[in-house]
KOLSE-231183 format. One record per residue (C-alpha): residue number from 1; residue in one letter; x, y, z. Coordinates in nm, 4 decimals. Example, Ala and Ser with C-alpha at 12.3 -4.5 7.8 and 13.67 -1.06 7.14 Angstrom:
<recs>
@i:1	aa:a	X:1.2300	Y:-0.4500	Z:0.7800
@i:2	aa:s	X:1.3670	Y:-0.1060	Z:0.7140
</recs>
This chain:
<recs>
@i:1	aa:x	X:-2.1069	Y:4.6800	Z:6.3658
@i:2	aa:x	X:-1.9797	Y:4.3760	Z:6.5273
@i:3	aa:x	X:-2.3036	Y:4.2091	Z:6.3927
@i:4	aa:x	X:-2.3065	Y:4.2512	Z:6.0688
@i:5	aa:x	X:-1.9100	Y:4.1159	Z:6.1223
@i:6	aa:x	X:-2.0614	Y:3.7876	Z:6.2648
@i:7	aa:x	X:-2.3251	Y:3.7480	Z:6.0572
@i:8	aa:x	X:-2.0549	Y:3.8027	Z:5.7225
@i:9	aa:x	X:-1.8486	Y:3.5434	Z:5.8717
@i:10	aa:x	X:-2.0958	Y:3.2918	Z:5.9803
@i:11	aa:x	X:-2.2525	Y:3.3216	Z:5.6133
@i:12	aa:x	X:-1.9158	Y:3.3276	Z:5.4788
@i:13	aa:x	X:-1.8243	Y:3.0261	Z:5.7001
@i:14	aa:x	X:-2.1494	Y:2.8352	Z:5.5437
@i:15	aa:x	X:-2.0871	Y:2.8703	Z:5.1853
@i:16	aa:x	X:-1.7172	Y:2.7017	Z:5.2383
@i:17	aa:x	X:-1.8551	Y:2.4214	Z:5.4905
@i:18	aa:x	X:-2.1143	Y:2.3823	Z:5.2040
@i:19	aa:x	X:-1.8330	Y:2.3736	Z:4.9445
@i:20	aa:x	X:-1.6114	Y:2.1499	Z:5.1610
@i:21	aa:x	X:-1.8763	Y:1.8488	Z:5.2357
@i:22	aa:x	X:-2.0986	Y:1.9153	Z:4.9112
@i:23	aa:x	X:-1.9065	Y:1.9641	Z:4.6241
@i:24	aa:x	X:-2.0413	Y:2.0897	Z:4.3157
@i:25	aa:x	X:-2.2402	Y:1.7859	Z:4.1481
@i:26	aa:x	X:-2.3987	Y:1.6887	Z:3.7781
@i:27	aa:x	X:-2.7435	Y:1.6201	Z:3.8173
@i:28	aa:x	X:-2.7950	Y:1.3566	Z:3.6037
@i:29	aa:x	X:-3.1261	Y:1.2869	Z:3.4234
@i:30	aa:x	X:-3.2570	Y:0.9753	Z:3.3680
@i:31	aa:x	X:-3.3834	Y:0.8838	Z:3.0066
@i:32	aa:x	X:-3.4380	Y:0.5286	Z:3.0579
@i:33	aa:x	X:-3.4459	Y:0.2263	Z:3.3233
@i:34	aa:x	X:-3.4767	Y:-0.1229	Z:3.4050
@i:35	aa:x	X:-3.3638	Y:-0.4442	Z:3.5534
@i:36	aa:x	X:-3.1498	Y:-0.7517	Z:3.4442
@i:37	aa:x	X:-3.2442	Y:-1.0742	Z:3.4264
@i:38	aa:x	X:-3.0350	Y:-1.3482	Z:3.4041
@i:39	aa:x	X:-2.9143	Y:-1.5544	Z:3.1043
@i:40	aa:x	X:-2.7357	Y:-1.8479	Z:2.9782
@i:41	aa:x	X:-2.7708	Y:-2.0243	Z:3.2865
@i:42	aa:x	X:-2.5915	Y:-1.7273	Z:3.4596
@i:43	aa:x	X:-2.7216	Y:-1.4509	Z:3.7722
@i:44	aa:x	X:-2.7834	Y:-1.1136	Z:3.6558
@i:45	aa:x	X:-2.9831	Y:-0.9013	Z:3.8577
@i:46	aa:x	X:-3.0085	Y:-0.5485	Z:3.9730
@i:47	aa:x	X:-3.0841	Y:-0.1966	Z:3.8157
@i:48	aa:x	X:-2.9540	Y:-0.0116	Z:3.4941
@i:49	aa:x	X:-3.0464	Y:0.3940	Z:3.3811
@i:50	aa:x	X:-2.9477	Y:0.5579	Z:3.0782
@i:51	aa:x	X:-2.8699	Y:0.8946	Z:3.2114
@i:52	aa:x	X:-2.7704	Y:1.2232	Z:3.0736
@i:53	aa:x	X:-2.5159	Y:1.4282	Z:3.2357
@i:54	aa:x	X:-2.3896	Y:1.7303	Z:3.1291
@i:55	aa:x	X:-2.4960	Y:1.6397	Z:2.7509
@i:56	aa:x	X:-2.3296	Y:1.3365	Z:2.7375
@i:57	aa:x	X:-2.5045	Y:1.0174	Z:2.7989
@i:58	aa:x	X:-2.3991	Y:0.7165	Z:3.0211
@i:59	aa:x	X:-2.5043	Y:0.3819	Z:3.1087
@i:60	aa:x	X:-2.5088	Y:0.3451	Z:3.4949
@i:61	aa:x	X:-2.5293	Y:-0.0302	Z:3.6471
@i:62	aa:x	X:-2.6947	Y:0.0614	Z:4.0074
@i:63	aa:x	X:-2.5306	Y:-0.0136	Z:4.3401
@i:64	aa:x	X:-2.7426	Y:-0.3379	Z:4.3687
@i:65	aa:x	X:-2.6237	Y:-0.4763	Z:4.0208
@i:66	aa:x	X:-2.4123	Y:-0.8231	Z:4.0670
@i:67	aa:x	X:-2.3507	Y:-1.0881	Z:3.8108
@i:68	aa:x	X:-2.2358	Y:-1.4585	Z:3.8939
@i:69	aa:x	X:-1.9063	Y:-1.4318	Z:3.6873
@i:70	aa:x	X:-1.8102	Y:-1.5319	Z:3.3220
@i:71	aa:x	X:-1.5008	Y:-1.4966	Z:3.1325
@i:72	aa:x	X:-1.5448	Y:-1.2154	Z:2.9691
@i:73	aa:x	X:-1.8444	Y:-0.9733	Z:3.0463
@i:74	aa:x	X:-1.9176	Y:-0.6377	Z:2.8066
@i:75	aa:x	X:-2.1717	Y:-0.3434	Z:2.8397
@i:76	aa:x	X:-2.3598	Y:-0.2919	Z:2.5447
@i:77	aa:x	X:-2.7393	Y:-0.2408	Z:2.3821
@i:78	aa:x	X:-2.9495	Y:-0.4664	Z:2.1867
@i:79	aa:x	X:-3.3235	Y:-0.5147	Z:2.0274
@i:80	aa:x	X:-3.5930	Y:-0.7259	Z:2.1259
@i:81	aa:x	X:-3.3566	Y:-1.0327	Z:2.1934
@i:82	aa:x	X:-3.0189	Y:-0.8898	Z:2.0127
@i:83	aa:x	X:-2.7104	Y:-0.8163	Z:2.0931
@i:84	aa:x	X:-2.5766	Y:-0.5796	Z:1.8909
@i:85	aa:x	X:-2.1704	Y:-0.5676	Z:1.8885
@i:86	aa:x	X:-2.1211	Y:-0.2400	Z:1.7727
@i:87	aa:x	X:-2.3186	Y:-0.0935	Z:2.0703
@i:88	aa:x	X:-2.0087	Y:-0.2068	Z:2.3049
@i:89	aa:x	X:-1.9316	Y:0.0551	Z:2.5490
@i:90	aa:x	X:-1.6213	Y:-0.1819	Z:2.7046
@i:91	aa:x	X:-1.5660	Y:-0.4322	Z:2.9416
@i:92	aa:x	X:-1.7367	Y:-0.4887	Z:3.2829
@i:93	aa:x	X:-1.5569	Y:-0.3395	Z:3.5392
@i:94	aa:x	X:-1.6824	Y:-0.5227	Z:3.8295
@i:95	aa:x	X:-1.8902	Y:-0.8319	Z:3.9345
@i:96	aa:x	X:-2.1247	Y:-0.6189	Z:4.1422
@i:97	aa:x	X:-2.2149	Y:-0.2716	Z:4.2594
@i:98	aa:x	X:-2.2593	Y:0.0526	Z:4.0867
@i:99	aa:x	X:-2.0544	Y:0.1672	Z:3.7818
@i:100	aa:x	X:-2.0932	Y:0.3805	Z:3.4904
@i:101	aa:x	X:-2.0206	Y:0.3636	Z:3.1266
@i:102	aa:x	X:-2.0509	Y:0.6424	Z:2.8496
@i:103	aa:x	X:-2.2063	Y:0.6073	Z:2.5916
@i:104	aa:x	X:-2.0444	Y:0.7315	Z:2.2344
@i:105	aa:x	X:-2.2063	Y:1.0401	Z:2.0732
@i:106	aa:x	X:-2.2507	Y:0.8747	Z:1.7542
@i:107	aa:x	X:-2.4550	Y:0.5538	Z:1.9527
@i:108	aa:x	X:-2.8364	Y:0.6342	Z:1.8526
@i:109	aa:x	X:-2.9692	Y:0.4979	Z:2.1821
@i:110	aa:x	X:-3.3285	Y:0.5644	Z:2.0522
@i:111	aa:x	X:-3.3100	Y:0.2580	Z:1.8195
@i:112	aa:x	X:-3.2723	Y:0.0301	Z:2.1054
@i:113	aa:x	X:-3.4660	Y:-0.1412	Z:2.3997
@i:114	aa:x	X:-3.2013	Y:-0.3754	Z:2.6100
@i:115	aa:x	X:-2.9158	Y:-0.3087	Z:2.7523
@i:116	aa:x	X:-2.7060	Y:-0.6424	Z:2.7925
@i:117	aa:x	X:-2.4291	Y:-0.8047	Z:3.0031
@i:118	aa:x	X:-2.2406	Y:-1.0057	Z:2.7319
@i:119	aa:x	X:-1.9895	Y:-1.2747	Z:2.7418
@i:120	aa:x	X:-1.7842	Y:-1.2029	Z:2.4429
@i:121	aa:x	X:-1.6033	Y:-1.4485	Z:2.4342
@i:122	aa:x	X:-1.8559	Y:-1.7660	Z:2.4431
@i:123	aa:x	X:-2.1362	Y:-1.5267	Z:2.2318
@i:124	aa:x	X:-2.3854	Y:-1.5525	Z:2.4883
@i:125	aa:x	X:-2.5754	Y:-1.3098	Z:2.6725
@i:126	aa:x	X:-2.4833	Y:-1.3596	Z:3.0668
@i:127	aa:x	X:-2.8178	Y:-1.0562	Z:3.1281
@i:128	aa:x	X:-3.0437	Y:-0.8531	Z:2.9691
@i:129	aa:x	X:-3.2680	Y:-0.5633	Z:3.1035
@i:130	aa:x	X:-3.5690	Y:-0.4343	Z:2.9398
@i:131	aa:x	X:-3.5153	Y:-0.0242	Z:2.9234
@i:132	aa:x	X:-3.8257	Y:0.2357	Z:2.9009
</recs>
Protein backbone atom coordinates (compact mmCIF):
# COMPACT_ATOMS: atom_id res chain seq x y z
CA UNK A 1 0.00 0.00 0.00
CA UNK A 2 2.38 2.66 0.85
CA UNK A 3 3.88 1.99 -2.67
CA UNK A 4 1.46 2.39 -4.83
CA UNK A 5 0.94 5.87 -2.50
CA UNK A 6 4.54 6.89 -3.57
CA UNK A 7 4.51 5.88 -6.80
CA UNK A 8 0.78 8.02 -7.32
CA UNK A 9 2.47 10.92 -5.91
CA UNK A 10 5.78 10.83 -7.54
CA UNK A 11 3.81 10.39 -11.00
CA UNK A 12 1.43 12.88 -9.87
CA UNK A 13 4.35 15.15 -8.80
CA UNK A 14 5.85 14.70 -12.57
CA UNK A 15 2.97 15.65 -14.60
CA UNK A 16 2.76 19.19 -12.56
CA UNK A 17 6.74 19.72 -12.60
CA UNK A 18 6.16 18.91 -16.35
CA UNK A 19 3.27 21.41 -16.50
CA UNK A 20 5.13 24.01 -14.40
CA UNK A 21 8.59 24.23 -16.54
CA UNK A 22 6.96 22.99 -19.97
CA UNK A 23 3.92 24.55 -20.66
CA UNK A 24 1.67 23.44 -23.23
CA UNK A 25 3.24 24.66 -26.70
CA UNK A 26 2.03 25.11 -30.63
CA UNK A 27 4.18 23.22 -32.71
CA UNK A 28 4.57 25.23 -35.46
CA UNK A 29 5.20 23.92 -39.01
CA UNK A 30 7.28 25.40 -41.30
CA UNK A 31 5.95 26.01 -44.95
CA UNK A 32 8.68 28.07 -46.17
CA UNK A 33 12.32 29.59 -45.40
CA UNK A 34 15.12 31.70 -46.24
CA UNK A 35 17.58 34.41 -45.62
CA UNK A 36 17.79 38.27 -46.17
CA UNK A 37 20.03 39.98 -48.01
CA UNK A 38 20.64 43.38 -47.85
CA UNK A 39 19.37 46.31 -49.96
CA UNK A 40 19.53 49.87 -50.79
CA UNK A 41 22.82 50.22 -49.44
CA UNK A 42 21.41 48.91 -46.07
CA UNK A 43 22.39 45.39 -43.68
CA UNK A 44 19.83 42.82 -43.70
CA UNK A 45 20.76 39.54 -42.74
CA UNK A 46 19.50 36.60 -40.84
CA UNK A 47 16.64 33.93 -41.18
CA UNK A 48 12.80 34.18 -42.02
CA UNK A 49 9.98 30.92 -41.96
CA UNK A 50 6.54 31.07 -42.92
CA UNK A 51 5.06 28.89 -40.32
CA UNK A 52 1.72 27.51 -39.53
CA UNK A 53 0.47 27.39 -36.11
CA UNK A 54 -2.62 26.30 -35.03
CA UNK A 55 -4.15 27.08 -38.68
CA UNK A 56 -3.11 30.38 -38.82
CA UNK A 57 -0.02 31.36 -40.58
CA UNK A 58 2.84 33.71 -39.41
CA UNK A 59 5.91 35.21 -40.61
CA UNK A 60 8.74 34.59 -38.03
CA UNK A 61 12.12 36.80 -38.40
CA UNK A 62 14.69 34.25 -36.54
CA UNK A 63 16.67 35.15 -33.44
CA UNK A 64 19.74 35.99 -35.67
CA UNK A 65 17.73 38.53 -37.90
CA UNK A 66 19.24 42.31 -37.49
CA UNK A 67 18.86 45.18 -39.86
CA UNK A 68 21.17 48.40 -39.87
CA UNK A 69 18.21 50.86 -39.23
CA UNK A 70 15.96 53.02 -41.58
CA UNK A 71 13.15 55.24 -40.90
CA UNK A 72 10.54 53.30 -41.34
CA UNK A 73 10.87 49.41 -41.78
CA UNK A 74 7.55 47.05 -42.75
CA UNK A 75 7.08 43.19 -43.03
CA UNK A 76 5.59 42.22 -46.09
CA UNK A 77 5.82 39.69 -49.39
CA UNK A 78 6.77 40.34 -52.85
CA UNK A 79 7.60 38.55 -56.44
CA UNK A 80 10.70 38.04 -58.13
CA UNK A 81 11.99 41.66 -57.28
CA UNK A 82 8.47 43.28 -56.00
CA UNK A 83 7.24 44.63 -53.28
CA UNK A 84 3.88 44.27 -53.06
CA UNK A 85 2.05 46.90 -50.55
CA UNK A 86 -0.92 45.14 -49.92
CA UNK A 87 1.03 42.13 -48.50
CA UNK A 88 1.96 44.48 -45.34
CA UNK A 89 1.68 42.58 -42.22
CA UNK A 90 2.83 45.99 -40.05
CA UNK A 91 5.70 47.63 -38.92
CA UNK A 92 9.06 46.14 -37.74
CA UNK A 93 9.11 45.71 -34.30
CA UNK A 94 12.70 45.54 -33.65
CA UNK A 95 16.17 46.14 -35.27
CA UNK A 96 17.27 42.60 -34.48
CA UNK A 97 16.34 39.26 -32.98
CA UNK A 98 13.41 37.04 -33.34
CA UNK A 99 9.79 38.25 -33.84
CA UNK A 100 6.72 37.11 -35.40
CA UNK A 101 4.07 38.52 -37.59
CA UNK A 102 0.65 36.94 -38.76
CA UNK A 103 -0.20 36.72 -41.66
CA UNK A 104 -4.04 37.70 -42.77
CA UNK A 105 -6.30 34.77 -43.81
CA UNK A 106 -7.24 36.36 -46.93
CA UNK A 107 -3.09 36.86 -47.90
CA UNK A 108 -2.62 33.97 -50.66
CA UNK A 109 0.99 33.33 -49.62
CA UNK A 110 1.25 30.76 -52.50
CA UNK A 111 1.47 33.58 -55.11
CA UNK A 112 4.60 34.83 -53.66
CA UNK A 113 8.44 34.11 -53.36
CA UNK A 114 10.14 37.08 -51.07
CA UNK A 115 9.47 38.19 -48.08
CA UNK A 116 10.86 41.88 -47.69
CA UNK A 117 12.07 44.41 -45.07
CA UNK A 118 10.66 47.70 -46.54
CA UNK A 119 11.28 51.27 -45.88
CA UNK A 120 7.96 52.78 -46.49
CA UNK A 121 8.62 55.75 -46.31
CA UNK A 122 11.68 56.32 -48.91
CA UNK A 123 10.02 53.21 -51.28
CA UNK A 124 12.96 51.17 -51.08
CA UNK A 125 13.54 47.77 -50.08
CA UNK A 126 16.09 47.87 -46.90
CA UNK A 127 16.09 43.35 -47.45
CA UNK A 128 14.77 40.75 -49.24
CA UNK A 129 14.87 36.89 -48.64
CA UNK A 130 14.28 34.33 -51.19
CA UNK A 131 11.46 31.80 -49.54
CA UNK A 132 11.06 27.93 -50.69
Amino acid sequence: MPNTFIRQFSLGFLLFASILFFPFQSFADTQLQGSFVGASDHVTTGTVSVIKENNEYFVVLGPDFSLDGAPDPKVGFGTSGNYDIQSQLGHLNSNTGEQKYKIPADLNIESYNEIYIWCEKFSVPLGVAKIR
